[in-house]
C-alpha positions as CSV (number, residue, x, y, z in Angstrom):
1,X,50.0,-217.2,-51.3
2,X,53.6,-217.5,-52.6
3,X,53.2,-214.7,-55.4
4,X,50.8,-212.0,-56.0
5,X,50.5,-211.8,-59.8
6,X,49.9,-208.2,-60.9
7,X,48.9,-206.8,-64.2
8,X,50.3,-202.7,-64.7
9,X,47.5,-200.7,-66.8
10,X,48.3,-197.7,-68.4
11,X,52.0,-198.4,-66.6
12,X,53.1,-195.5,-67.5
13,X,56.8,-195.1,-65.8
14,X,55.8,-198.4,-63.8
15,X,55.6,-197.2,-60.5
16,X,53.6,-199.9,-59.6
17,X,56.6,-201.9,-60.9
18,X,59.2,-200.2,-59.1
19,X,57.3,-200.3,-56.0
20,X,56.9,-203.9,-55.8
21,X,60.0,-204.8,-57.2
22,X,62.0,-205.4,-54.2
23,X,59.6,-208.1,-52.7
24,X,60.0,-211.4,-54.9
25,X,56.5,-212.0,-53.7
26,X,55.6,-209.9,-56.6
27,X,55.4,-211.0,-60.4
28,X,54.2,-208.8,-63.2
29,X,52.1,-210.7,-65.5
30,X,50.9,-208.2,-68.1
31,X,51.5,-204.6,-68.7
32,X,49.9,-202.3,-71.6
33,X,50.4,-198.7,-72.6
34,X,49.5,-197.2,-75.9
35,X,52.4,-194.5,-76.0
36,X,55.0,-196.2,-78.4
37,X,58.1,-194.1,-76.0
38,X,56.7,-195.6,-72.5
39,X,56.7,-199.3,-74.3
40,X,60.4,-198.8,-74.8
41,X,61.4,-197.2,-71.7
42,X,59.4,-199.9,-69.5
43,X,61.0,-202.4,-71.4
44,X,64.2,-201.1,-70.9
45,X,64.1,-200.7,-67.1
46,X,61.8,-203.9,-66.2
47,X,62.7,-206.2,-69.2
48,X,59.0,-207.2,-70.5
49,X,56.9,-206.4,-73.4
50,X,54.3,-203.7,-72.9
51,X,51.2,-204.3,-74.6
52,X,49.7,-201.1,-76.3
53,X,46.2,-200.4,-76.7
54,X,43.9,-201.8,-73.7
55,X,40.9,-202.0,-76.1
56,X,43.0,-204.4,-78.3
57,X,43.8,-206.7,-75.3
58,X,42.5,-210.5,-76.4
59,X,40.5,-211.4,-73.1
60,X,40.6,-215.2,-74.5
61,X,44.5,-215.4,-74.3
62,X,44.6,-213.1,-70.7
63,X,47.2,-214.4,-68.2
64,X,45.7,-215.3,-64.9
65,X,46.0,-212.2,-62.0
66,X,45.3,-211.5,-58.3
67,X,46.2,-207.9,-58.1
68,X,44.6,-205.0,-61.0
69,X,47.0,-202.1,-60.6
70,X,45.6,-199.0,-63.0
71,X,46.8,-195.4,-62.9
72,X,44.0,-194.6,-65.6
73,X,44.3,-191.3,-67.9
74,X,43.6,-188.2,-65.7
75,X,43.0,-185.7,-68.8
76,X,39.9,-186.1,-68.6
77,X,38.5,-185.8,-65.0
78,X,41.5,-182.9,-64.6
79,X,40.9,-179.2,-63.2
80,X,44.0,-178.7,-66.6
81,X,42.6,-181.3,-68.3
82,X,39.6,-181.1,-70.3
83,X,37.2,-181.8,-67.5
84,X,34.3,-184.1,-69.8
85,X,35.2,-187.4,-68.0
86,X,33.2,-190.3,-68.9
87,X,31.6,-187.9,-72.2
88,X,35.4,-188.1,-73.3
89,X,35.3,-191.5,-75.6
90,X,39.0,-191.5,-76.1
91,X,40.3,-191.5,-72.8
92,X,37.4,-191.4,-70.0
93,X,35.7,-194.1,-71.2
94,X,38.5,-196.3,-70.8
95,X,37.3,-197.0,-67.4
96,X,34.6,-199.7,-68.6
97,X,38.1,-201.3,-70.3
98,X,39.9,-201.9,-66.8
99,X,36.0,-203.1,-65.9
100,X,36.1,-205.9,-68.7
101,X,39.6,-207.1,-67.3
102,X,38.2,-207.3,-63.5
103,X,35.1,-209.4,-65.2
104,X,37.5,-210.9,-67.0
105,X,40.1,-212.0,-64.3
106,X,37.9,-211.2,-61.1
107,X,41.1,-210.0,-58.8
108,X,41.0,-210.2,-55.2
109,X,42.2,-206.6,-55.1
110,X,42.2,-203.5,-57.7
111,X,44.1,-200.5,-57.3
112,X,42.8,-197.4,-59.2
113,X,44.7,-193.7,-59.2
114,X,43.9,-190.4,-60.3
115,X,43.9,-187.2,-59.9
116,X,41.7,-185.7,-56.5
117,X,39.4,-183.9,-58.7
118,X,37.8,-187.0,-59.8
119,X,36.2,-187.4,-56.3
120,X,34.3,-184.2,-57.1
121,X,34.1,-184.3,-61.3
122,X,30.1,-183.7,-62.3
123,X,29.1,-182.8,-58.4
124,X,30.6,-186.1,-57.2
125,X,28.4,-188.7,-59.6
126,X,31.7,-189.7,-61.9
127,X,33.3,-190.8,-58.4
128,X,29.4,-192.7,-57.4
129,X,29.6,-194.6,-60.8
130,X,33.2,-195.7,-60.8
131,X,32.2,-197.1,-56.9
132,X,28.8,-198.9,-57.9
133,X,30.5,-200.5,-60.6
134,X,33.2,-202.0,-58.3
135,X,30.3,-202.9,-55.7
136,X,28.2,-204.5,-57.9
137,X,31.0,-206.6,-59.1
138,X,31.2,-207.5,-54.9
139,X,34.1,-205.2,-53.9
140,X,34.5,-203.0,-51.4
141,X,35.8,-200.0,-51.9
142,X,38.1,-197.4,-49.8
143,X,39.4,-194.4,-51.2
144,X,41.5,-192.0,-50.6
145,X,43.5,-188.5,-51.7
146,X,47.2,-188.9,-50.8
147,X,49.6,-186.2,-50.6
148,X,53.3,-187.6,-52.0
149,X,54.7,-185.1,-49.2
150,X,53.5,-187.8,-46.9
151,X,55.2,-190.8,-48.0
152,X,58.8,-188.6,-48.1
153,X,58.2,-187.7,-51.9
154,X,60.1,-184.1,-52.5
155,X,56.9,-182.6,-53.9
156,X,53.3,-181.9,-52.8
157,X,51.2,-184.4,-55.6
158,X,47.2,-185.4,-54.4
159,X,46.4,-187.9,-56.2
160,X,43.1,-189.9,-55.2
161,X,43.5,-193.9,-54.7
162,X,40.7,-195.9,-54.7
163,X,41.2,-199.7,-53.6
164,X,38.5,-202.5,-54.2
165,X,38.9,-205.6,-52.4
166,X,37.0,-208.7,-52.1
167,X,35.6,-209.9,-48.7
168,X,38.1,-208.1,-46.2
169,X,38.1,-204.1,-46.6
170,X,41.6,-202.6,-47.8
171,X,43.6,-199.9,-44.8
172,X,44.5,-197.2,-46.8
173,X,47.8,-196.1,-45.4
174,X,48.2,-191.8,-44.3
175,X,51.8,-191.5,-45.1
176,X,55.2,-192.4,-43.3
177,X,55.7,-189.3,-41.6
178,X,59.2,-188.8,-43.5
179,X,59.2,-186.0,-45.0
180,X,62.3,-185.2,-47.5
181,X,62.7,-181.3,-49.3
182,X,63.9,-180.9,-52.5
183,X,67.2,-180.9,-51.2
184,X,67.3,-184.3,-50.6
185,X,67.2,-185.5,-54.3
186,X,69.3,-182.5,-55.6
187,X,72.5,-182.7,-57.7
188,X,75.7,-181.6,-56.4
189,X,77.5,-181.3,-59.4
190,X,74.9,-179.2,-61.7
191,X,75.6,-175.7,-61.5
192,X,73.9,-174.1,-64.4
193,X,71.1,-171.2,-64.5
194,X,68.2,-171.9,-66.5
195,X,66.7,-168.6,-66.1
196,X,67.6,-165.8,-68.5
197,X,67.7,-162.7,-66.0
198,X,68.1,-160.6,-69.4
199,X,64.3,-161.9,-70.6
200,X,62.6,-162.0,-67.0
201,X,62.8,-160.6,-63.8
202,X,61.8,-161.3,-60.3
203,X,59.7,-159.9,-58.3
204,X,60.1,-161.4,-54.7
205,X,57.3,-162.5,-52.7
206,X,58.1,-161.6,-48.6
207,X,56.2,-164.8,-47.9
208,X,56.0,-167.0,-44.3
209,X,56.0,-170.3,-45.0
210,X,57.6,-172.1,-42.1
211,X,55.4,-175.7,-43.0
212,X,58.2,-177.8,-45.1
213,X,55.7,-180.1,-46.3
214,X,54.2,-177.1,-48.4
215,X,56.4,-175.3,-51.0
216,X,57.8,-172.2,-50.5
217,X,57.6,-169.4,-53.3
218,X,60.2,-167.2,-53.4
219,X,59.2,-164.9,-56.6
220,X,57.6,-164.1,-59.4
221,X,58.8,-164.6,-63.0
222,X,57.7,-161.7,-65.0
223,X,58.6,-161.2,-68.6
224,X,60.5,-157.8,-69.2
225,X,58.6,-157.0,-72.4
226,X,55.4,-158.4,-71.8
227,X,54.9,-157.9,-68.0
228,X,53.1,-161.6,-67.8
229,X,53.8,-164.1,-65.6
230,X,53.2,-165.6,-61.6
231,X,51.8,-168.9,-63.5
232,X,53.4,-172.3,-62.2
233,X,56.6,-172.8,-64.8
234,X,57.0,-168.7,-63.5
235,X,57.6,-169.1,-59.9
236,X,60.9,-169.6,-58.1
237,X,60.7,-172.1,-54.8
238,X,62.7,-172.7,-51.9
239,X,64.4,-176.3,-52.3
240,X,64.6,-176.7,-48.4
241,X,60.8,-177.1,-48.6
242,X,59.0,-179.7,-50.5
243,X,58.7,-179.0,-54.4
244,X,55.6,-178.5,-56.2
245,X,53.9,-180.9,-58.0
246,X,55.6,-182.3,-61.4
247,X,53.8,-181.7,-64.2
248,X,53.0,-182.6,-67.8
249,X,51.9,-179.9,-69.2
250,X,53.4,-176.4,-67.8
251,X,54.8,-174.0,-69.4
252,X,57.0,-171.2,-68.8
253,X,60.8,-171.2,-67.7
254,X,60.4,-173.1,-64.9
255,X,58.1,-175.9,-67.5
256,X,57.1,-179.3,-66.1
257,X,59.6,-179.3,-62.9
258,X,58.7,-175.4,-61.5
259,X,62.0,-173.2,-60.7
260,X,64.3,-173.5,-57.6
261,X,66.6,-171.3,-56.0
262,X,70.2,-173.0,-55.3
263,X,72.6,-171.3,-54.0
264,X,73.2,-168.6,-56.6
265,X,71.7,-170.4,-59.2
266,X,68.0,-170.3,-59.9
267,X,67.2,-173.5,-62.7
268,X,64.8,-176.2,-63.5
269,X,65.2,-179.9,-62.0
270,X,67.3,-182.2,-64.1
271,X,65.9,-185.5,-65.5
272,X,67.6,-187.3,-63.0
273,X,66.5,-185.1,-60.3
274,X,62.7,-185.3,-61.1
275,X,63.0,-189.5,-61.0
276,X,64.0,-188.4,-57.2
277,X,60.8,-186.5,-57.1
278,X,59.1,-189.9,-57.4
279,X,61.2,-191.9,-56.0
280,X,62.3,-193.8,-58.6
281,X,65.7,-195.8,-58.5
282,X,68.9,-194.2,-59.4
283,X,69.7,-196.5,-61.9
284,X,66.4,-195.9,-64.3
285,X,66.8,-195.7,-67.9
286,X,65.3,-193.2,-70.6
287,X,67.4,-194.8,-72.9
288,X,67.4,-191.6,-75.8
289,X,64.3,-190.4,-75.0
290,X,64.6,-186.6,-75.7
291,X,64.7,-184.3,-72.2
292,X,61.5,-182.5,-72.5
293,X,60.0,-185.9,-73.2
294,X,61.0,-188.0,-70.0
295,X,59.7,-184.7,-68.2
296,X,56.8,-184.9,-69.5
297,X,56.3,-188.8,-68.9
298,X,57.5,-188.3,-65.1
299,X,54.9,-185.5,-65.2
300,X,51.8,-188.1,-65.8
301,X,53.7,-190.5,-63.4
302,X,52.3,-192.6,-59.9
303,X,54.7,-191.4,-57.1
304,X,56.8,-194.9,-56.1
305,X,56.9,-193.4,-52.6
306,X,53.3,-193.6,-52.2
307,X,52.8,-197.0,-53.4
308,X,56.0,-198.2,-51.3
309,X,53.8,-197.6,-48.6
310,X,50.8,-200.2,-50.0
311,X,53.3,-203.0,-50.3
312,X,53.3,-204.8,-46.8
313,X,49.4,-203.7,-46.1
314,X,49.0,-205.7,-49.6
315,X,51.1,-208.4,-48.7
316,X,49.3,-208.8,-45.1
317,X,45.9,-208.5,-47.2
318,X,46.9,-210.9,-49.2
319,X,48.0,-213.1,-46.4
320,X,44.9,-212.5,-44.3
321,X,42.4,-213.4,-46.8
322,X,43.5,-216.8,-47.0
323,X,43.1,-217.8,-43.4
């Protein structure tokens, strides 16, 4: 097969995108997101249209596709999130949406990602149904929670894959056995503290954490007048370790990115220095997308580094299967 044509669900970022990029074997036939920001910003970086709503997609006019890519809203199978799955109608039922594109287009391969507490949502059953759905449409299915530390991503992010294939089963891949600390993506010429030592103070945490692939807390955040605090955006890390996980919706000092200690500086990450989180290319846009904003967009983001490692098992799968 000389190209592997790919349609980016809820694309988000595109990680997918940026992952397959390199390798011209790759073509991007469809994307859709319903955020008017992302449609923009994907534009901007990858040069197509995104379409918006998947449950406006015309299924008569669909292009062709061999490869489903889908990192479907987490919200609602989320330990932060609002936990209904499936009884969410807004965003948990828009599994039986990617569904009508696989009946649709029957792929040879789909790639799903969410959080890992999907595999255990409603005592396991929200996982069973997603996987009879894919079997009784003749897949196999693999699955998989990945840790972004793994695959040389600065921050420890699970995220479950699952992968359903037709006729040959799918290896999921472990990791690389890189592994990069925040260091590695930090930039030399900010210098600025982000904490207000006047508003909070820090209580240090005499803490052994010689693993590098696990973040390192170095303190406590407490507020001086309310004596709250401890809670993710409140916690100082070491950047020679890996960096917690980037997220949407945190709040405190340390919001969305978590706190680091630099030198003599202790500040959030900078837009630029959370794409390096993902591992997104230097050279990606946000166009005027406000800060707080592209945070919170790389907060609901697929880790590139992690799907890096899917592109030559996809390309030999591909390969394989028609032989």
């Amino acid at each position: 097969m000389d190209t592997i044509r790919y349609i980016d669900l809820f694309c988000g970022l595109g990680a997918f995108h940026s992952a397959f990029l390199p390798d011209p074997k790759f073509q991007c036939v469809f994307a859709c997101d319903i955020d008017k920001g992302i449609q923009t910003i994907y534009k901007d970086n990858y040069g197509m249209n995104v379409h918006g709503d998947i449950r406006s997609i015309n299924l008569e006019t669909f292009p062709p596709f061999d490869l489903l890519c889908a990192g479907f809203p987490c919200q609602p199978f989320s330990i932060a999130g609002n936990g209904e799955g499936f009884n969410d109608r807004e965003k948990g039922n828009l599994f039986y949406e990617i569904l009508k594109l696989v009946d649709k287009g029957h792929p040879k391969m789909c790639i799903l990602e969410n959080v890992k507490n999907l595999k255990t949502h409603d005592n396991g059953n929200t996982y069973i149904k997603i996987e009879l759905e894919l079997q009784n449409r003749g897949y196999l299915v693999s699955s998989k929670v990945l840790n972004a530390a793994d695959f040389g991503s600065p921050q420890a992010r699970q995220r479950i894959f699952i992968v359903a294939t037709k006729h040959l089963s799918f290896p999921i891949p472990d990791g690389t056995g890189t592994i990069n600390p925040v260091t590695t993506i930090l930039d030399p010429t900010v210098h600025q503290t982000t904490l207000n030592l006047e508003k909070y103070e820090l209580v240090v945490k005499k803490l052994v954490e010689k693993d590098i692939k696990k973040p390192k807390l170095l303190a406590d955040v407490i507020d001086r007048q309310t004596k709250k605090g401890g809670r993710q955006g409140e916690r100082v890390y070491d950047p020679t370790h890996v960096g917690i996980t980037v997220c949407a919706s945190s709040g405190g000092p340390g919001a969305k990115t978590g706190l680091y200690k630099i030198g003599s500086n202790i500040r959030r990450l900078t837009v630029k220095e959370s794409l390096g989180m993902f591992g997104f290319p230097s050279n990606y846009t946000f166009g005027t997308t406000p800060l707080e904003q592209c945070l919170f967009y790389l907060g609901n983001s697929i880790v590139v580094d992690v799907v890096k490692a899917f592109v030559p098992r996809i390309v030999a799968w591909f390969s394989n299967t028609l032989h």
